[in-house]
C-alpha atoms as an extended CHARMM CRD file, in Angstrom:
* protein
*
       128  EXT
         1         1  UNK       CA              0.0000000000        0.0000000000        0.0000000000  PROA      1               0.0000000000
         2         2  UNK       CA              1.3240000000        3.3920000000       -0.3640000000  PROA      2               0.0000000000
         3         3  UNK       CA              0.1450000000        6.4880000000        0.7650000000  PROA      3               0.0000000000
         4         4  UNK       CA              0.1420000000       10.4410000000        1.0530000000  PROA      4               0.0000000000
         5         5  UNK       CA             -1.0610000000       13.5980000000        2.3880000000  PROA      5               0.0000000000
         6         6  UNK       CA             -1.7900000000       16.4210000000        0.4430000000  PROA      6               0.0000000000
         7         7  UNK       CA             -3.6510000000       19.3930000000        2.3400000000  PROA      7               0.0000000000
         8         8  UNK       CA             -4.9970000000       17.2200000000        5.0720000000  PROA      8               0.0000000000
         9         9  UNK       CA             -6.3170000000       14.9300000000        2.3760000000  PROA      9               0.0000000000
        10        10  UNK       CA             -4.7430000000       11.5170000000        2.8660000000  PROA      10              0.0000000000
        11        11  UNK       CA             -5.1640000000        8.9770000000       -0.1540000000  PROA      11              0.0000000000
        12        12  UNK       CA             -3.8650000000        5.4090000000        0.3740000000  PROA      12              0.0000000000
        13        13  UNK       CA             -3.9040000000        2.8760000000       -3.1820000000  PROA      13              0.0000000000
        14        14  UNK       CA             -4.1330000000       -1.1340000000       -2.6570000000  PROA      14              0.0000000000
        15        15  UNK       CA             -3.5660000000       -2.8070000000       -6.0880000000  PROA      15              0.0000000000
        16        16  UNK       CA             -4.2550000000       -6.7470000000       -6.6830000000  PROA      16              0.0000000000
        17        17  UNK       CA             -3.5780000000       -8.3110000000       -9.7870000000  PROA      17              0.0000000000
        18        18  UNK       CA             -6.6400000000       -9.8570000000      -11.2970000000  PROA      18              0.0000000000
        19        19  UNK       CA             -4.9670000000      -11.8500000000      -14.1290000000  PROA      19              0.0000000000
        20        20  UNK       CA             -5.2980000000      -11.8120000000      -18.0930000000  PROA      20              0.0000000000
        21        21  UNK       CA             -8.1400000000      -11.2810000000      -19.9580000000  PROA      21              0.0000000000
        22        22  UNK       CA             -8.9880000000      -11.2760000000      -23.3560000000  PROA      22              0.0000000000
        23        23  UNK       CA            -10.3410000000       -8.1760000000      -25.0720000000  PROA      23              0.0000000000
        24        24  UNK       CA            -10.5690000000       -7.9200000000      -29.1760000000  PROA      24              0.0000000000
        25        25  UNK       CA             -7.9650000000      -10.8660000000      -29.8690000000  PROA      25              0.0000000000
        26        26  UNK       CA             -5.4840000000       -8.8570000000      -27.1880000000  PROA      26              0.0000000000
        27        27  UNK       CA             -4.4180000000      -10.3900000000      -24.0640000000  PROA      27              0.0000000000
        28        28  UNK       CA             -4.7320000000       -7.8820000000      -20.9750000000  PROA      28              0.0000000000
        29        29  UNK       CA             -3.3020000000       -8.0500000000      -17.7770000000  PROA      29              0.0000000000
        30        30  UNK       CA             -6.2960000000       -7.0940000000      -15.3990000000  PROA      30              0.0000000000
        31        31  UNK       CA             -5.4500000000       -5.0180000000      -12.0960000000  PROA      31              0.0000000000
        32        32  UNK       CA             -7.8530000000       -3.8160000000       -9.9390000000  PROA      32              0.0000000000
        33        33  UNK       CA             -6.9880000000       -0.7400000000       -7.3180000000  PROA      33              0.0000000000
        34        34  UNK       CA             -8.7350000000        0.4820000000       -4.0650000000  PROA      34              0.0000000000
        35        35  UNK       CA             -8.4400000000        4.0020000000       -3.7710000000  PROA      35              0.0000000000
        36        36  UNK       CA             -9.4790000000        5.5790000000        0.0120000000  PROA      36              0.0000000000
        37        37  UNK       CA             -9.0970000000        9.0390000000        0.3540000000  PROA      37              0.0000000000
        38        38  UNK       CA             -9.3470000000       10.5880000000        3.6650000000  PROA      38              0.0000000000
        39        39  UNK       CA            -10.7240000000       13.9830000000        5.4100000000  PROA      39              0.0000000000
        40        40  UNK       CA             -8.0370000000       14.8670000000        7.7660000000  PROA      40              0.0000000000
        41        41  UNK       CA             -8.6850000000       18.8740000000        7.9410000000  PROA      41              0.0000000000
        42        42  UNK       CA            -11.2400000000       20.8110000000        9.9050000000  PROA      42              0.0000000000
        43        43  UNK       CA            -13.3420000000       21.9000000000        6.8130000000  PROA      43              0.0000000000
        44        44  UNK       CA            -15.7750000000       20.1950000000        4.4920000000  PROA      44              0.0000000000
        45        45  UNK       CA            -14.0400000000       18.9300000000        0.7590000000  PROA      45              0.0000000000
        46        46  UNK       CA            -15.8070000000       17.5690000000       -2.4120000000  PROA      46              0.0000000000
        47        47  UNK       CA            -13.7210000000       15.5280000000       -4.8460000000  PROA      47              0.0000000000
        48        48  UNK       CA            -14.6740000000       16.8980000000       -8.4180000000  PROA      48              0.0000000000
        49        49  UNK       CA            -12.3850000000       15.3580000000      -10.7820000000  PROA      49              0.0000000000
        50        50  UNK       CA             -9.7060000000       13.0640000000      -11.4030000000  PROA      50              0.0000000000
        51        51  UNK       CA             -6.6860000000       12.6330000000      -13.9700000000  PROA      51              0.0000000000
        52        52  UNK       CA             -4.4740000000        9.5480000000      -14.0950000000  PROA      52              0.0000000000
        53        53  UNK       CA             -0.9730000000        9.0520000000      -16.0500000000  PROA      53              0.0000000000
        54        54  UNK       CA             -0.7570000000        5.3840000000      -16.3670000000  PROA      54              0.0000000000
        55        55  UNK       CA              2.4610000000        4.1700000000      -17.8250000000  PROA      55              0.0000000000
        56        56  UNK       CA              2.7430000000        0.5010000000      -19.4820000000  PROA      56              0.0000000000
        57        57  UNK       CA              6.0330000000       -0.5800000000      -20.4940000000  PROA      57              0.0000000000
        58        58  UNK       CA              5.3390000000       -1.5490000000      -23.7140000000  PROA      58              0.0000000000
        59        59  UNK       CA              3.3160000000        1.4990000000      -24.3520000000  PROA      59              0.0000000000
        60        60  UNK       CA              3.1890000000        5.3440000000      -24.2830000000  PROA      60              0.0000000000
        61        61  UNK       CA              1.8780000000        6.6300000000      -20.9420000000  PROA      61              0.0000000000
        62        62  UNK       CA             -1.8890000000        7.7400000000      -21.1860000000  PROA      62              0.0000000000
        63        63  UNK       CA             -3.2370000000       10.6030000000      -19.7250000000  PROA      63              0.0000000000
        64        64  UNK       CA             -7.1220000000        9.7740000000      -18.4900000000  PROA      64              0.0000000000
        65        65  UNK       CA             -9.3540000000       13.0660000000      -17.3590000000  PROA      65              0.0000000000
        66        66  UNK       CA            -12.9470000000       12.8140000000      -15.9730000000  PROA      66              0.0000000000
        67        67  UNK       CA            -15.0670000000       14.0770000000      -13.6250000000  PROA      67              0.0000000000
        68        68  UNK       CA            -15.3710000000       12.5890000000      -10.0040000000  PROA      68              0.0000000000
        69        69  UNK       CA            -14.8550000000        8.9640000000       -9.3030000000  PROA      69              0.0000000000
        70        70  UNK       CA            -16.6900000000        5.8390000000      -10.2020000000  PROA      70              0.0000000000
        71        71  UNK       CA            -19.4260000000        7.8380000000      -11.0350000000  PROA      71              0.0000000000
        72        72  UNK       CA            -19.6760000000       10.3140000000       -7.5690000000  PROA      72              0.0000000000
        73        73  UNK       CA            -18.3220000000       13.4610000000       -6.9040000000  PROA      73              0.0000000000
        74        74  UNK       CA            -18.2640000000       12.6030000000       -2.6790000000  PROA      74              0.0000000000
        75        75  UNK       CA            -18.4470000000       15.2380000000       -0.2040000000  PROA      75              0.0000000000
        76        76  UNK       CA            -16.3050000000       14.8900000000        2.5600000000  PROA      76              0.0000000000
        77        77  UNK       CA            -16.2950000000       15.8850000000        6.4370000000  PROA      77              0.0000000000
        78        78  UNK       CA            -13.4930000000       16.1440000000        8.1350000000  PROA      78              0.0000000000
        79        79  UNK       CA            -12.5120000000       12.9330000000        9.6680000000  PROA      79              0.0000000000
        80        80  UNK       CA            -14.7040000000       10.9070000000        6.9410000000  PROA      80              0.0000000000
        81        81  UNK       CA            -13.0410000000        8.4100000000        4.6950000000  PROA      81              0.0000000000
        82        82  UNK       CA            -14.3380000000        7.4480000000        0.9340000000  PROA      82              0.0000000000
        83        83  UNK       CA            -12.9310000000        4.5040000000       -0.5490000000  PROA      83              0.0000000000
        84        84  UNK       CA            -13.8100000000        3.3410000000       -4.2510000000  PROA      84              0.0000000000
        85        85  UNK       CA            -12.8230000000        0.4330000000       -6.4870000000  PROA      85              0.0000000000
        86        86  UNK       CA            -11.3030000000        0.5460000000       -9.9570000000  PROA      86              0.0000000000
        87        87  UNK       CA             -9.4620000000       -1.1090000000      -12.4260000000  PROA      87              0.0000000000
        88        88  UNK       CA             -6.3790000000       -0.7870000000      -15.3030000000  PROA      88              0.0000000000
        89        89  UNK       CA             -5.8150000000       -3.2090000000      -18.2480000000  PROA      89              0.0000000000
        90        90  UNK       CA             -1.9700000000       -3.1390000000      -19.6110000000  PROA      90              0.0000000000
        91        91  UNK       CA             -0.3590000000       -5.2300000000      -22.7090000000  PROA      91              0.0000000000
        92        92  UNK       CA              2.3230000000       -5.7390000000      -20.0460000000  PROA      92              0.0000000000
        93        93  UNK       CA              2.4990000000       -7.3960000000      -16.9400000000  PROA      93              0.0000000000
        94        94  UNK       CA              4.0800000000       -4.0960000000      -15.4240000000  PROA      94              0.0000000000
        95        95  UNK       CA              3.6110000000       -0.6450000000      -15.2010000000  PROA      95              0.0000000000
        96        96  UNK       CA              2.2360000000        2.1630000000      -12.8820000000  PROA      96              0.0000000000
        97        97  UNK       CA             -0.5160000000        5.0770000000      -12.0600000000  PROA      97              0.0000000000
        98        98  UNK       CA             -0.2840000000        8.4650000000      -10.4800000000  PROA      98              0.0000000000
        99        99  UNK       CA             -2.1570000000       11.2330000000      -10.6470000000  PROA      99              0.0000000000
       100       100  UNK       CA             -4.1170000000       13.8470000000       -9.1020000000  PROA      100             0.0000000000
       101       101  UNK       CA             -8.0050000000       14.7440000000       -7.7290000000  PROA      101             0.0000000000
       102       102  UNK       CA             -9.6240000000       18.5480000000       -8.3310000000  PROA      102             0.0000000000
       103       103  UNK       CA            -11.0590000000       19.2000000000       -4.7880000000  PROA      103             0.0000000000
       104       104  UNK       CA            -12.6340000000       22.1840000000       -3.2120000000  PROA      104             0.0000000000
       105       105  UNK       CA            -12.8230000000       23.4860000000       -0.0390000000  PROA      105             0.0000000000
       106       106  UNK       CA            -16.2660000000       24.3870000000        1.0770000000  PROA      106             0.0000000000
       107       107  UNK       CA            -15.0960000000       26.3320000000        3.8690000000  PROA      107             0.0000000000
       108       108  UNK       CA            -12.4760000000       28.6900000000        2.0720000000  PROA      108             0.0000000000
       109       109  UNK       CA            -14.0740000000       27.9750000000       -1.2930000000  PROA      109             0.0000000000
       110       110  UNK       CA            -11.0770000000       27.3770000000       -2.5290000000  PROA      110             0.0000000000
       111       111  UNK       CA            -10.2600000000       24.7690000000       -5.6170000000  PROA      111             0.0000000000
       112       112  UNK       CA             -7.0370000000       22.8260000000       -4.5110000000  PROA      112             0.0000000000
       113       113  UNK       CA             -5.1050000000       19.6280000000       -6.2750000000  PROA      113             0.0000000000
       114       114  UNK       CA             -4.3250000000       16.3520000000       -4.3100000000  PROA      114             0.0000000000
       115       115  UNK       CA             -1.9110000000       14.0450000000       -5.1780000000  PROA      115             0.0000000000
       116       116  UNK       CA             -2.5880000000       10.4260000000       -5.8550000000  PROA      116             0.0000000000
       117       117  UNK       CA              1.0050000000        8.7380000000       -4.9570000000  PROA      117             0.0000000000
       118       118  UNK       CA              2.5450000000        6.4460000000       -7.8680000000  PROA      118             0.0000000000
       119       119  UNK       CA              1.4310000000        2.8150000000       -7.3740000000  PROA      119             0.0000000000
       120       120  UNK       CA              3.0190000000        0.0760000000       -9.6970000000  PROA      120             0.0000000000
       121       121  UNK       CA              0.7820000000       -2.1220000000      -11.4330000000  PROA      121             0.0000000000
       122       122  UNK       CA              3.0090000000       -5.9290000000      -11.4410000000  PROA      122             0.0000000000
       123       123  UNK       CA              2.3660000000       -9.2220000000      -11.8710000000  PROA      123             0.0000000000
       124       124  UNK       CA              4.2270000000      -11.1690000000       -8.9170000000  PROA      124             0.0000000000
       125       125  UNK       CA              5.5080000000      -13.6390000000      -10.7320000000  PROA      125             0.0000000000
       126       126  UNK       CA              7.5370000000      -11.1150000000      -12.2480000000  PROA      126             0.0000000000
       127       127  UNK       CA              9.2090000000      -10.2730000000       -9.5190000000  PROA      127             0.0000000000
       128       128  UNK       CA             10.0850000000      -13.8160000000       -9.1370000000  PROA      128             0.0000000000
Protein backbone atom coordinates (compact mmCIF):
# COMPACT_ATOMS: atom_id res chain seq x y z
CA UNK A 1 0.00 0.00 0.00
CA UNK A 2 1.32 3.39 -0.36
CA UNK A 3 0.15 6.49 0.76
CA UNK A 4 0.14 10.44 1.05
CA UNK A 5 -1.06 13.60 2.39
CA UNK A 6 -1.79 16.42 0.44
CA UNK A 7 -3.65 19.39 2.34
CA UNK A 8 -5.00 17.22 5.07
CA UNK A 9 -6.32 14.93 2.38
CA UNK A 10 -4.74 11.52 2.87
CA UNK A 11 -5.16 8.98 -0.15
CA UNK A 12 -3.87 5.41 0.37
CA UNK A 13 -3.90 2.88 -3.18
CA UNK A 14 -4.13 -1.13 -2.66
CA UNK A 15 -3.57 -2.81 -6.09
CA UNK A 16 -4.26 -6.75 -6.68
CA UNK A 17 -3.58 -8.31 -9.79
CA UNK A 18 -6.64 -9.86 -11.30
CA UNK A 19 -4.97 -11.85 -14.13
CA UNK A 20 -5.30 -11.81 -18.09
CA UNK A 21 -8.14 -11.28 -19.96
CA UNK A 22 -8.99 -11.28 -23.36
CA UNK A 23 -10.34 -8.18 -25.07
CA UNK A 24 -10.57 -7.92 -29.18
CA UNK A 25 -7.97 -10.87 -29.87
CA UNK A 26 -5.48 -8.86 -27.19
CA UNK A 27 -4.42 -10.39 -24.06
CA UNK A 28 -4.73 -7.88 -20.97
CA UNK A 29 -3.30 -8.05 -17.78
CA UNK A 30 -6.30 -7.09 -15.40
CA UNK A 31 -5.45 -5.02 -12.10
CA UNK A 32 -7.85 -3.82 -9.94
CA UNK A 33 -6.99 -0.74 -7.32
CA UNK A 34 -8.73 0.48 -4.07
CA UNK A 35 -8.44 4.00 -3.77
CA UNK A 36 -9.48 5.58 0.01
CA UNK A 37 -9.10 9.04 0.35
CA UNK A 38 -9.35 10.59 3.67
CA UNK A 39 -10.72 13.98 5.41
CA UNK A 40 -8.04 14.87 7.77
CA UNK A 41 -8.69 18.87 7.94
CA UNK A 42 -11.24 20.81 9.91
CA UNK A 43 -13.34 21.90 6.81
CA UNK A 44 -15.77 20.20 4.49
CA UNK A 45 -14.04 18.93 0.76
CA UNK A 46 -15.81 17.57 -2.41
CA UNK A 47 -13.72 15.53 -4.85
CA UNK A 48 -14.67 16.90 -8.42
CA UNK A 49 -12.39 15.36 -10.78
CA UNK A 50 -9.71 13.06 -11.40
CA UNK A 51 -6.69 12.63 -13.97
CA UNK A 52 -4.47 9.55 -14.10
CA UNK A 53 -0.97 9.05 -16.05
CA UNK A 54 -0.76 5.38 -16.37
CA UNK A 55 2.46 4.17 -17.83
CA UNK A 56 2.74 0.50 -19.48
CA UNK A 57 6.03 -0.58 -20.49
CA UNK A 58 5.34 -1.55 -23.71
CA UNK A 59 3.32 1.50 -24.35
CA UNK A 60 3.19 5.34 -24.28
CA UNK A 61 1.88 6.63 -20.94
CA UNK A 62 -1.89 7.74 -21.19
CA UNK A 63 -3.24 10.60 -19.72
CA UNK A 64 -7.12 9.77 -18.49
CA UNK A 65 -9.35 13.07 -17.36
CA UNK A 66 -12.95 12.81 -15.97
CA UNK A 67 -15.07 14.08 -13.63
CA UNK A 68 -15.37 12.59 -10.00
CA UNK A 69 -14.85 8.96 -9.30
CA UNK A 70 -16.69 5.84 -10.20
CA UNK A 71 -19.43 7.84 -11.03
CA UNK A 72 -19.68 10.31 -7.57
CA UNK A 73 -18.32 13.46 -6.90
CA UNK A 74 -18.26 12.60 -2.68
CA UNK A 75 -18.45 15.24 -0.20
CA UNK A 76 -16.30 14.89 2.56
CA UNK A 77 -16.29 15.88 6.44
CA UNK A 78 -13.49 16.14 8.14
CA UNK A 79 -12.51 12.93 9.67
CA UNK A 80 -14.70 10.91 6.94
CA UNK A 81 -13.04 8.41 4.70
CA UNK A 82 -14.34 7.45 0.93
CA UNK A 83 -12.93 4.50 -0.55
CA UNK A 84 -13.81 3.34 -4.25
CA UNK A 85 -12.82 0.43 -6.49
CA UNK A 86 -11.30 0.55 -9.96
CA UNK A 87 -9.46 -1.11 -12.43
CA UNK A 88 -6.38 -0.79 -15.30
CA UNK A 89 -5.81 -3.21 -18.25
CA UNK A 90 -1.97 -3.14 -19.61
CA UNK A 91 -0.36 -5.23 -22.71
CA UNK A 92 2.32 -5.74 -20.05
CA UNK A 93 2.50 -7.40 -16.94
CA UNK A 94 4.08 -4.10 -15.42
CA UNK A 95 3.61 -0.64 -15.20
CA UNK A 96 2.24 2.16 -12.88
CA UNK A 97 -0.52 5.08 -12.06
CA UNK A 98 -0.28 8.46 -10.48
CA UNK A 99 -2.16 11.23 -10.65
CA UNK A 100 -4.12 13.85 -9.10
CA UNK A 101 -8.00 14.74 -7.73
CA UNK A 102 -9.62 18.55 -8.33
CA UNK A 103 -11.06 19.20 -4.79
CA UNK A 104 -12.63 22.18 -3.21
CA UNK A 105 -12.82 23.49 -0.04
CA UNK A 106 -16.27 24.39 1.08
CA UNK A 107 -15.10 26.33 3.87
CA UNK A 108 -12.48 28.69 2.07
CA UNK A 109 -14.07 27.98 -1.29
CA UNK A 110 -11.08 27.38 -2.53
CA UNK A 111 -10.26 24.77 -5.62
CA UNK A 112 -7.04 22.83 -4.51
CA UNK A 113 -5.11 19.63 -6.28
CA UNK A 114 -4.32 16.35 -4.31
CA UNK A 115 -1.91 14.04 -5.18
CA UNK A 116 -2.59 10.43 -5.86
CA UNK A 117 1.00 8.74 -4.96
CA UNK A 118 2.55 6.45 -7.87
CA UNK A 119 1.43 2.82 -7.37
CA UNK A 120 3.02 0.08 -9.70
CA UNK A 121 0.78 -2.12 -11.43
CA UNK A 122 3.01 -5.93 -11.44
CA UNK A 123 2.37 -9.22 -11.87
CA UNK A 124 4.23 -11.17 -8.92
CA UNK A 125 5.51 -13.64 -10.73
CA UNK A 126 7.54 -11.12 -12.25
CA UNK A 127 9.21 -10.27 -9.52
CA UNK A 128 10.08 -13.82 -9.14
Amino acid sequence: MVEKITKGIKISVHTNYEGIQQHNGNSLYAFSYFITIENQSNDIVQLLSRQWEIFDSLNDTEIVIGDGVVGQIPILEPNEKYTYRSHCFLESSMGSMRGFFNMVNFTSKTHFKVQIPTFQLIVNEVLN
